[in-house]
C-alpha positions as CSV (number, residue, x, y, z in Angstrom):
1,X,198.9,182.1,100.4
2,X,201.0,183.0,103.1
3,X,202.8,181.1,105.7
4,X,200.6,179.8,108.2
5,X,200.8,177.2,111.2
6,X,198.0,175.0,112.3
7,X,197.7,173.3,115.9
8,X,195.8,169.8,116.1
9,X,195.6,168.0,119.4
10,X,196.1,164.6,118.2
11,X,197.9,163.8,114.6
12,X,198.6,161.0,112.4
13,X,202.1,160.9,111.7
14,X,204.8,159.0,110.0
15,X,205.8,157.8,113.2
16,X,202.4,157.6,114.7
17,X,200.0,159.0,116.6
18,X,201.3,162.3,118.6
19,X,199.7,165.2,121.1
20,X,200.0,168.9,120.4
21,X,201.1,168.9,116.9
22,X,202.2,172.3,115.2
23,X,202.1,171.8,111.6
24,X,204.0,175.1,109.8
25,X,203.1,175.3,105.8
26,X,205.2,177.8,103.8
27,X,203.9,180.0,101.1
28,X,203.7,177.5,98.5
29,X,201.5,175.0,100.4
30,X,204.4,172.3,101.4
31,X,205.2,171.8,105.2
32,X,208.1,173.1,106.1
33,X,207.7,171.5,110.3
34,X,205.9,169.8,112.1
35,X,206.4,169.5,115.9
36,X,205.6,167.2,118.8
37,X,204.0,168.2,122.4
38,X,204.1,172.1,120.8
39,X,202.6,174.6,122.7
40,X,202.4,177.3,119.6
41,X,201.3,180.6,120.7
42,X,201.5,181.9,116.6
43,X,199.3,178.6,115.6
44,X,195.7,178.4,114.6
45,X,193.8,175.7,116.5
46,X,191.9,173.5,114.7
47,X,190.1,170.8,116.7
48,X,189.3,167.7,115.5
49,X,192.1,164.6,114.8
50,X,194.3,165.1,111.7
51,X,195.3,162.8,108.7
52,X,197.1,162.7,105.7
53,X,194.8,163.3,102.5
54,X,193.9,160.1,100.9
55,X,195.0,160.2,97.5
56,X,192.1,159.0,94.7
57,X,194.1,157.4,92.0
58,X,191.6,156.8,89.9
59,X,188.6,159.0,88.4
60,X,186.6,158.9,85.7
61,X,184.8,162.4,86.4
62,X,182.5,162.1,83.7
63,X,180.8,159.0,85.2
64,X,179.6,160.5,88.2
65,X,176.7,161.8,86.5
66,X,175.3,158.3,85.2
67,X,175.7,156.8,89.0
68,X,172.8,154.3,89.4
69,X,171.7,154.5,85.6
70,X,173.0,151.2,84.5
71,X,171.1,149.3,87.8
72,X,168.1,148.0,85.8
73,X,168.7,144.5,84.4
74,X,168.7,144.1,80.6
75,X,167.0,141.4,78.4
76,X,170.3,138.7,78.9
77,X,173.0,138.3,81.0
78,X,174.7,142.1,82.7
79,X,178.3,142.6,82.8
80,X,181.0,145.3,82.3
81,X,180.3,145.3,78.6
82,X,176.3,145.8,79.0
83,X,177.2,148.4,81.4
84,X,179.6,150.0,78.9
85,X,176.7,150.1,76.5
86,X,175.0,152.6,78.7
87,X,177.9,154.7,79.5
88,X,178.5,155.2,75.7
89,X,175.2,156.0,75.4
90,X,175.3,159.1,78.6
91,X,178.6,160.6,76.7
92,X,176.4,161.8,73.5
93,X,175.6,165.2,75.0
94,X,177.9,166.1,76.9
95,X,180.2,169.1,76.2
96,X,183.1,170.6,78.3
97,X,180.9,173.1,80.2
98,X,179.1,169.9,81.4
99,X,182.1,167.9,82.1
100,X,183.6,170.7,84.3
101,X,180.5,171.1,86.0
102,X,180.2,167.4,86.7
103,X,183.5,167.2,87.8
104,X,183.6,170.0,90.1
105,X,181.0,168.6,92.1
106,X,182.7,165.2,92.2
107,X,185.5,166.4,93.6
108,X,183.7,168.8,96.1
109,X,182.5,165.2,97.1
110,X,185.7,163.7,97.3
111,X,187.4,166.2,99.5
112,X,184.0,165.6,101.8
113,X,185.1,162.5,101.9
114,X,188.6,162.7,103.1
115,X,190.0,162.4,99.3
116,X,192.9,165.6,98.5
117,X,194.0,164.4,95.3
118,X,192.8,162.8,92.4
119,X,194.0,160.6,89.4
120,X,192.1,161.7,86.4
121,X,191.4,159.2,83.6
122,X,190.1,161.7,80.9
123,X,189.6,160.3,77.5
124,X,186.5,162.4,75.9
125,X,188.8,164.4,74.2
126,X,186.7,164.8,70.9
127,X,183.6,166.4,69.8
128,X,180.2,164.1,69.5
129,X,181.6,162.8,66.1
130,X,184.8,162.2,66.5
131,X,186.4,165.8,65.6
132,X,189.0,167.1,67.7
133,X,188.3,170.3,69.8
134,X,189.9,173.5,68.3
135,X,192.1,173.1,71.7
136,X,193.4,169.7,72.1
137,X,193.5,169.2,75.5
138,X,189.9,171.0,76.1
139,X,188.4,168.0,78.2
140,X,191.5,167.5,80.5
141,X,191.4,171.6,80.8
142,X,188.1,171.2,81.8
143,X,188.5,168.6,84.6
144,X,192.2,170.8,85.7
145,X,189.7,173.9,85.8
146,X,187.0,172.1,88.0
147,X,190.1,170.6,90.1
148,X,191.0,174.4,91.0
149,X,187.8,175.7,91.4
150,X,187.0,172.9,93.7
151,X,190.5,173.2,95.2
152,X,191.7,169.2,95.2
153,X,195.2,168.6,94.1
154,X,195.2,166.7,90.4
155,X,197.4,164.4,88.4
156,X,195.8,164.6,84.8
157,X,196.2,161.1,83.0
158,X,194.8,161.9,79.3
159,X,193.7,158.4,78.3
160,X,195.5,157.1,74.5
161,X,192.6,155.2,73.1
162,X,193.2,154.3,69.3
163,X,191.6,150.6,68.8
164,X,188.3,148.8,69.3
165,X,190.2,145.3,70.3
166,X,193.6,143.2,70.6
167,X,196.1,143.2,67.8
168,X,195.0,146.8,66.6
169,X,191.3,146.7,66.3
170,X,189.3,149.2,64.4
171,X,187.9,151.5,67.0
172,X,184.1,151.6,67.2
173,X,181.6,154.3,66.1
174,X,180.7,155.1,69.7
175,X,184.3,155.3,70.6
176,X,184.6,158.0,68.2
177,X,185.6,160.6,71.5
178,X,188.0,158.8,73.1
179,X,190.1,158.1,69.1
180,X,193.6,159.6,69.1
181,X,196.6,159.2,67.6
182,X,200.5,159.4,68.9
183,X,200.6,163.2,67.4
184,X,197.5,164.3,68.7
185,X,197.4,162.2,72.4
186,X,201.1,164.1,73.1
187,X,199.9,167.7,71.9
188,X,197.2,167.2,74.6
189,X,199.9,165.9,76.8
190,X,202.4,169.1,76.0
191,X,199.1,171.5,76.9
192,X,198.7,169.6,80.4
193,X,202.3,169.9,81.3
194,X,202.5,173.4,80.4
195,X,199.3,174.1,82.6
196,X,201.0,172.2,85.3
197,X,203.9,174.1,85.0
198,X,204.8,176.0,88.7
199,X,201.5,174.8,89.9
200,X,202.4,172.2,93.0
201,X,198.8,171.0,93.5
202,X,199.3,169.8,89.3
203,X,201.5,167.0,88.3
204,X,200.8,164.9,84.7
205,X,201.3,161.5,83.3
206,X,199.4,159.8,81.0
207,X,196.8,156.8,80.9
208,X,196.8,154.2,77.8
209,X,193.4,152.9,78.0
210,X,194.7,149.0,78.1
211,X,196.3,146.6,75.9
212,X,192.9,146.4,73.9
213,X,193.3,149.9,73.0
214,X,197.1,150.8,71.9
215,X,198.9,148.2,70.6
216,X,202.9,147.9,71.7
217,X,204.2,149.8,68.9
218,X,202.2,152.9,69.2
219,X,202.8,152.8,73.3
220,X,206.1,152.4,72.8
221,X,206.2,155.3,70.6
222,X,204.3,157.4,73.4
223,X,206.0,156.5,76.3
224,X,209.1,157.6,74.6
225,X,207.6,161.3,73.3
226,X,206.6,161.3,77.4
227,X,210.2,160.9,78.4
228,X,211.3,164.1,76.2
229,X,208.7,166.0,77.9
230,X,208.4,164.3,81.4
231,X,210.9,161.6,82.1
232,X,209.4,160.7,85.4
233,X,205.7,161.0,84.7
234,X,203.4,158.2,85.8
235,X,201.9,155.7,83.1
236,X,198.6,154.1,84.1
237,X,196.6,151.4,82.3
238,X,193.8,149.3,82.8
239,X,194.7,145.7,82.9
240,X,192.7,142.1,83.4
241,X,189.9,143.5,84.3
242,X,187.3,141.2,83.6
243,X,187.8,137.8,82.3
244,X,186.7,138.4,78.3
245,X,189.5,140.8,78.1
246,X,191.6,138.0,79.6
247,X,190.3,135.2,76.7
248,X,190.7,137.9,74.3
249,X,193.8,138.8,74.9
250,X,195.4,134.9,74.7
251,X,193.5,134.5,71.6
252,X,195.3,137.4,70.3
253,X,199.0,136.5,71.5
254,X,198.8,132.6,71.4
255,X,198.4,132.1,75.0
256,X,199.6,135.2,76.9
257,X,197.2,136.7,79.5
258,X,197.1,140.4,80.0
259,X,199.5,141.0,82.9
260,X,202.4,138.5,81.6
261,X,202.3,140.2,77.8
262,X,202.4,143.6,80.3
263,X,205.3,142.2,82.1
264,X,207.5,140.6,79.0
265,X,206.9,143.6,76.9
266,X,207.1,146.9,78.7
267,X,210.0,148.2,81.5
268,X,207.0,147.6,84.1
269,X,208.4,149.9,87.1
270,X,207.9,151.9,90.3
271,X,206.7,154.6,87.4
272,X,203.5,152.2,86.5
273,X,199.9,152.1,87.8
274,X,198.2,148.9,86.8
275,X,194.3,149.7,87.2
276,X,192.7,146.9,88.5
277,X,194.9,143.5,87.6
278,X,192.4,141.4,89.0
279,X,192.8,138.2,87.2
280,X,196.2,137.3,87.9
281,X,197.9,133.7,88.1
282,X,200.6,133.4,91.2
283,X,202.9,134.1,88.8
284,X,201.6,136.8,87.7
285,X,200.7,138.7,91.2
286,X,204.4,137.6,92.4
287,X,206.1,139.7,89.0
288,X,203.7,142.4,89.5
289,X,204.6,143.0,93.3
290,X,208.7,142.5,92.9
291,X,208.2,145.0,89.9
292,X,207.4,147.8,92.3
293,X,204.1,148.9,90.2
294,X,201.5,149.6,92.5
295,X,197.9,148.6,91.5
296,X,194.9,150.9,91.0
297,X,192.4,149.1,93.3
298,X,188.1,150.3,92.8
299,X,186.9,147.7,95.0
300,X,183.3,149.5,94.6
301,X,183.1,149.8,90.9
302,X,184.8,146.3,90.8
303,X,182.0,145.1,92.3
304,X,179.3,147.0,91.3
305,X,180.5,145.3,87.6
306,X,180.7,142.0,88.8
307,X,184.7,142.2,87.6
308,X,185.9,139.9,90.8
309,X,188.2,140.0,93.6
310,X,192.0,141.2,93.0
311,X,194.3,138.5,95.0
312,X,195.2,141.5,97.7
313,X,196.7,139.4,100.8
314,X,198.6,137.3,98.7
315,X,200.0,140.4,97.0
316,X,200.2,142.4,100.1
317,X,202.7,139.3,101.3
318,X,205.0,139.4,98.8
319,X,205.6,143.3,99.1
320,X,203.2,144.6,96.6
321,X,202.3,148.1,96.9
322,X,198.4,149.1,96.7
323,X,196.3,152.5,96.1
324,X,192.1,153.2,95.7
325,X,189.8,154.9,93.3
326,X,186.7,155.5,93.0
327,X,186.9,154.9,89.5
328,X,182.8,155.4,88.0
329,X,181.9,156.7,91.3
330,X,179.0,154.6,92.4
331,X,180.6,155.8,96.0
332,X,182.8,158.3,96.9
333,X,184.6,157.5,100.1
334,X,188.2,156.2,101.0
335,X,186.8,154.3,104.1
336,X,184.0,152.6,101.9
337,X,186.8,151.8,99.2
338,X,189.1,150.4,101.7
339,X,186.1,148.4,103.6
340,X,184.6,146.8,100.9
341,X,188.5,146.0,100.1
342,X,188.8,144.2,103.1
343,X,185.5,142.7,103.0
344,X,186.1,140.8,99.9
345,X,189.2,139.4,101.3
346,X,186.9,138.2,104.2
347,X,184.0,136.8,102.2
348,X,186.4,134.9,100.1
349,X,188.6,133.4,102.8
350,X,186.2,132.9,105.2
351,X,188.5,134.9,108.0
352,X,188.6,138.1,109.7
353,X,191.1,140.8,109.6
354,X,192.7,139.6,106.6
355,X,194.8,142.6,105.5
356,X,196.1,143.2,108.5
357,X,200.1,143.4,108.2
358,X,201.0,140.7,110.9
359,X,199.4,139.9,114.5
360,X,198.0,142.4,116.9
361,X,197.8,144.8,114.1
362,X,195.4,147.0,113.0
363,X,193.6,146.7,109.5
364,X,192.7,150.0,109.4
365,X,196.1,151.3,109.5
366,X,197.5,148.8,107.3
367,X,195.2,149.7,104.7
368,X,195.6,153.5,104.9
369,X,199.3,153.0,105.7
370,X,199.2,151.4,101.9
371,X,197.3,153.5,100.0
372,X,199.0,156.6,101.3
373,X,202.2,155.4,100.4
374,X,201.2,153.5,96.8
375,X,199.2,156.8,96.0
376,X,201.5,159.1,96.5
377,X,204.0,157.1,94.3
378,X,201.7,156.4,91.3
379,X,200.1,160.3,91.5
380,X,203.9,161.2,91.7
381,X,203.3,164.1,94.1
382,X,204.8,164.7,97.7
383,X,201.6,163.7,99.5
384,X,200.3,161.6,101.8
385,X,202.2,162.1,105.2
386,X,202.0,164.8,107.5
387,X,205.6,165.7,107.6
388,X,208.7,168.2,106.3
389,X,208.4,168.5,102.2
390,X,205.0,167.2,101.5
391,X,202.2,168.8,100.6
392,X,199.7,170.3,103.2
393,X,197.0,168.0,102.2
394,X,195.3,167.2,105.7
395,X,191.9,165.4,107.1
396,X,190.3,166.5,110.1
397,X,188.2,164.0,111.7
398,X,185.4,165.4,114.0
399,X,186.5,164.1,117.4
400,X,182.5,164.6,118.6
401,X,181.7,162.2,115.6
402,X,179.6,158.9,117.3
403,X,181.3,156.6,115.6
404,X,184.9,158.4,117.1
405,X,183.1,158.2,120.9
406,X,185.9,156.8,123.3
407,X,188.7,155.7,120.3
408,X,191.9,156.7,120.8
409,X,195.1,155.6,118.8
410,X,194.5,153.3,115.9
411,X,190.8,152.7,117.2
412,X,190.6,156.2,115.2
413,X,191.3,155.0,112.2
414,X,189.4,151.3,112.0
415,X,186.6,152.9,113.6
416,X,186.6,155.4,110.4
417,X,186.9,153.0,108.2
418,X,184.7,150.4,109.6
419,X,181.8,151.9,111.5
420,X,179.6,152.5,108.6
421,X,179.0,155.8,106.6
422,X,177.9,158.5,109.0
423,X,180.3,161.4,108.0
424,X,183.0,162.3,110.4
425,X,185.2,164.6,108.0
426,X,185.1,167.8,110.0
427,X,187.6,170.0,107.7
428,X,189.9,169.5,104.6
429,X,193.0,171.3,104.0
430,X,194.6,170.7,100.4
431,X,198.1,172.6,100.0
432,X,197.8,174.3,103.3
433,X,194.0,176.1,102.3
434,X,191.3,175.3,104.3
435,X,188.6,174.2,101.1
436,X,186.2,172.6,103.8
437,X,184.8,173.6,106.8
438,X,182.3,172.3,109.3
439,X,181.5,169.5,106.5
440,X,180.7,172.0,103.9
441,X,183.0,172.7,101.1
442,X,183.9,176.5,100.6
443,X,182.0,177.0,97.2
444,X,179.3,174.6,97.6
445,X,176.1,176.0,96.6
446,X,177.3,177.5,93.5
447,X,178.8,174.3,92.2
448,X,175.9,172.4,93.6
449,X,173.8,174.5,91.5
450,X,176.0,174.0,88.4
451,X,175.9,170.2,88.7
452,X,172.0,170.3,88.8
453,X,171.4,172.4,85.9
454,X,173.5,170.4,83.8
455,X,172.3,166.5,84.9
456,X,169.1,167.7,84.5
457,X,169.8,168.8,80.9
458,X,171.8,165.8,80.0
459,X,168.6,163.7,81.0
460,X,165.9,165.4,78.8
């Protein structure tokens, strides 16, 4: 790529909203400038409203494909674990020209959506069976392939998964693709970072499942063959998700719930992602937000499993810091993540508004404002602002949209978020390149195409 400069009419930026922005992007995809009230004769116009990317912390690609499989209710009681049934059951034929295909067209989707980078959570790293691929790292390849070929930036977060339960469980039969040990999980992890390497829409870190998959020992001894490779790499886990891994877990540790064994054990930092945390005590959300973690919030897939409602305003309070994912991909939208986030709030409270960060205050921009800011931290990448040094990942709302008619300022952005799901993402540009256009991503069709052929030949 080349140098380039882009002029919006109205932008979104650190400082707020500002006129006549000129937006210069080096050869490399970062921006070098971005001016105020510019009158750029060298700039290409692009109408519409810009906005930082919205960073996707949390994927699990594969998932896409079973969206809306898992809907018909079973002889007892459904939860996460009935779910997980049938989602173990999908993963039996699916190899990595599948996965790639799958993915790609998830994350066409996701950049349609106003999504520019992702969070992958890849742990099918072995052959139907159990045996390891004769590369390693062939699933998370996969997913980095259909990450370029789709053209959304990626932080790969191979997922450690060793044990079926607390205290060092013997892993399942069906969890036979997701089994890896400290040797094998870091020579995947080594292949990732040498893929990465010199490539700024590619950063790494890595996922242990959650505390009822690794026990300490073996995550201790990971973390620490990530800091020879990677001392600043992100670590993400899922954590109190539902309320049997809660029971499970005090059984296991005489008395300590997920989040408090996560806290007393493990140098919990700005560095961690904890996926989730929904069932937390006061205590518990207070460490967790003085910490400096940010949680991995999936308020759709959160509900769509029945999990329950993460304790955001009280979090949000003391300082916590928050980011989205789509997670199993029942939806893929920001604004539908961050509504039904809000929503939840409002349902349980019984009040309106309630993440808004203080009076006369927008919600919409207090969300977004968050899950920039906590995404770009847990993704550790330079994204999420319009501004000198990050990347030139930028939305471009469709000023002509309905649902835009007669907003100005931070009208914009609630009315995004909150005026229901006609689409109003007009272009994407993800490290300067323009990878959609009018609504339609640049390789569409073809990948389109690729994703039928394959669903349909999972589902004979």
């Amino acid at each position: 790529m080349t140098n380039r400069k882009l002029q919006f009419d109205l932008a979104y930026l650190p400082m707020g909203w500002a006129r006549d922005v000129a937006v210069s992007i080096d050869a490399s995809g970062t921006i070098s400038s971005v001016e105020r009230d510019s009158d750029a004769k060298d700039a290409e116009r692009v109408k519409g409203i810009a906005l930082p990317g919205v960073p996707n912390v949390h994927s699990h690609a594969h998932q896409r494909a079973m969206a809306g499989l898992a809907e018909r209710s079973g002889p007892g009681p459904d939860s996460f674990w009935t779910w997980r049934e049938v989602m173990y059951g999908f993963l039996d034929k699916m190899g990595p020209d599948d996965l790639e295909a799958i993915a790609a067209q998830l994350y066409v989707e996701m950049l349609k959506a106003g999504f520019t980078a992702v969070g992958e959570f890849q742990y099918l790293h072995n052959q139907p069976g159990g045996t390891p691929y004769y590369r390693r790292a062939e699933m998370s390849l996969r997913t980095v392939a259909a990450a370029r070929q789709a053209g959304i930036g990626i932080t790969s977060l191979p997922t450690l998964y060793a044990y079926g339960g607390f205290g060092g469980a013997p892993h399942q039969g069906r969890q036979d693709r997701f089994h890896n040990d400290a040797n094998g999980f870091l020579r995947i992890v080594e292949a990732l970072r040498e893929e990465a390497a010199n490539d700024l829409n590619q950063s790494v870190g890595i996922s242990p499942h959650s505390l009822r998959a690794v026990t300490a020992e073996l995550l201790e001894e990971v973390i620490a063959g990530l800091d020879a490779m990677l001392p600043t790499a992100p670590i993400h886990i899922h954590v109190a998700e539902q309320t049997k891994e809660v029971h499970d877990c005090k059984d296991w540790s005489g008395g300590k719930r997920p989040v408090e064994y996560l806290l007393g054990e493990f140098p919990v930092s700005e560095r961690w992602c904890l996926i989730h945390a929904t069932h937390m005590t006061p205590d518990e959300t207070a460490g967790v937000a003085h910490s400096g973690a940010v949680v991995g919030l999936c308020p759709t897939t959160e509900a769509n499993l029945g999990d329950g409602l993460f304790p955001s305003d009280e979090f949000l309070r003391q300082g916590g810091r928050i980011a989205i994912g789509s997670d199993s991909h029942i939806s893929v939208s920001p604004t539908e993540e961050l509504r039904v986030l809000e929503y939840g709030q409002r349902l349980y409270h019984r009040a309106r508004n309630v993440l808004a960060s203080g009076p006369d205050v927008s919600t919409g921009r207090s969300l977004l404002d968050n899950v920039l800011a906590g995404g770009a931290q847990c993704l550790n990448r330079r994204i999420g602002a319009l501004r000198a040094g990050s990347r030139a990942d930028i939305v471009v709302l469709d000023d002509e949209a309905p649902i835009l008619a007669g907003r100005s300022g931070d009208a914009i952005i609630d009315s995004w978020i909150f005026s229901g799901n006609q689409p109003a993402v007009k272009d994407v540009f993800v490290g300067g390149t323009c990878v959609v256009a009018d609504g339609r991503h640049i390789d569409e069709d073809n990948i389109l195409n690729n994703y039928r052929a394959t669903v349909e030949r999972l589902a004979e």
